[in-house]
Every structure is written in structure tokens, then in C-alpha cells.
C-alpha positions in Angstrom: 144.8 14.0 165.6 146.0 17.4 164.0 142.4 18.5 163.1 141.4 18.0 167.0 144.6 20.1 167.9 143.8 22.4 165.5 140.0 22.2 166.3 140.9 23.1 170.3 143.5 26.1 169.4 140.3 27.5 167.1 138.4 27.2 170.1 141.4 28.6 172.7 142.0 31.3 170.2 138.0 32.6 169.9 137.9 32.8 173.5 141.5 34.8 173.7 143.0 31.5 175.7 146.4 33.0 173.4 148.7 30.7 175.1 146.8 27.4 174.8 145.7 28.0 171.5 149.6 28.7 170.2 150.3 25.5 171.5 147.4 23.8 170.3 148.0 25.2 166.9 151.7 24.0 166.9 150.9 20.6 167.7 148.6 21.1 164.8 151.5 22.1 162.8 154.0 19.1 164.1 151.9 16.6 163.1 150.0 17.7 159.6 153.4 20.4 158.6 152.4 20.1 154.6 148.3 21.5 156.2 148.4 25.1 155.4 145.7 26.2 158.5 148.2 26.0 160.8 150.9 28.1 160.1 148.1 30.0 158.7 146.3 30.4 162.2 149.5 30.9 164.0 150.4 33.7 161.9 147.2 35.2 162.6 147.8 34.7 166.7 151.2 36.3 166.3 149.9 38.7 164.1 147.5 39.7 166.8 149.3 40.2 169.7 151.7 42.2 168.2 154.3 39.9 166.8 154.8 41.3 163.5 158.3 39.0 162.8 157.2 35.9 163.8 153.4 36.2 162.1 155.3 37.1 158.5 157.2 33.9 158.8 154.2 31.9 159.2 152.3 33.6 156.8 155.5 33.3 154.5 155.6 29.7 155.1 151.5 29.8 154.0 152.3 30.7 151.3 155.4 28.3 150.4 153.1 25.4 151.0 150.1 26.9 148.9 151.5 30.0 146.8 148.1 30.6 145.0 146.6 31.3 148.7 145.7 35.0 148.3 145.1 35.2 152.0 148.3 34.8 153.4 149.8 36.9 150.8 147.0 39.6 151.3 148.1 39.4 155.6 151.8 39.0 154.5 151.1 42.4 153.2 150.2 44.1 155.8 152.3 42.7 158.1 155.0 43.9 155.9 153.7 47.5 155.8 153.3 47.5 159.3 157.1 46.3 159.6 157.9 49.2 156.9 159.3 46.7 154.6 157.4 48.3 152.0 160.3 46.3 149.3 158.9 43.0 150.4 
């Protein structure tokens, strides 16, 4: 069931439905918490519409799930720079 969540946020969020596609994505999230797409995807959402806070907690908990995921920590990066938390 979280794959079809996840599978209808991916297709909310191509089509800039933002709102339907965070909630699709969470759903994702509630029921599969240990898959790391869905923070993942979520952290890019928030990270696209601006909301640099929330998107580095999602990638940050990317990357607690799956610490060798260069992705995240590659994003996390530049959400950090963008949040001039240039220590993080």
C-alpha cells in the first residue's frame, strides 16, 4: 500500500499537484517509515517550494535510515548552504 501512495505523490508531484503529493508522500512514509524514498521525496517537495528547515530534516532523516546514501547528503548540503549553516 505505501508504494501506491508513494507511486500517486510521484505522479502529484511531476504534475506540481504540491499539496496532494505531500500527502501522498506522507502516507507513504506512515506506513513503510524504515523506506528511505519517502522522506527522501518529501525533502525534495519542501526543498522546492522553499522550505529549507523542513526539507533538511527529511533529508537528515535519509540519511539516518541509509547513511551511505550520497544523495541526501549531497541535497542536505545545499540546503545547508542555502540556510548559511555552512558548520553543518
Amino acid at each position: 500500500m505505501a508504494a501506491a501512495y508513494g507511486a500517486l505523490g510521484q505522479l502529484h508531484h511531476a504534475y506540481e499537484l504540491d499539496e496532494s503529493a505531500e500527502a501522498s508522500y506522507q502516507n507513504a512514509h506512515q506506513l513503510a517509515p524504515k523506506d528511505h524514498r519517502w522522506p527522501h521525496l518529501l525533502g525534495y517537495l519542501s526543498e522546492q517550494a522553499g522550505q529549507l528547515q523542513e526539507a533538511s530534516h527529511y533529508y537528515r532523516k535519509v540519511r539516518e535510515l541509509r547513511p551511505d546514501d550520497t544523495a541526501a547528503a549531497a541535497r542536505l548540503g545545499r540546503v545547508f548552504l542555502q540556510l548559511n549553516r555552512t558548520d553543518d
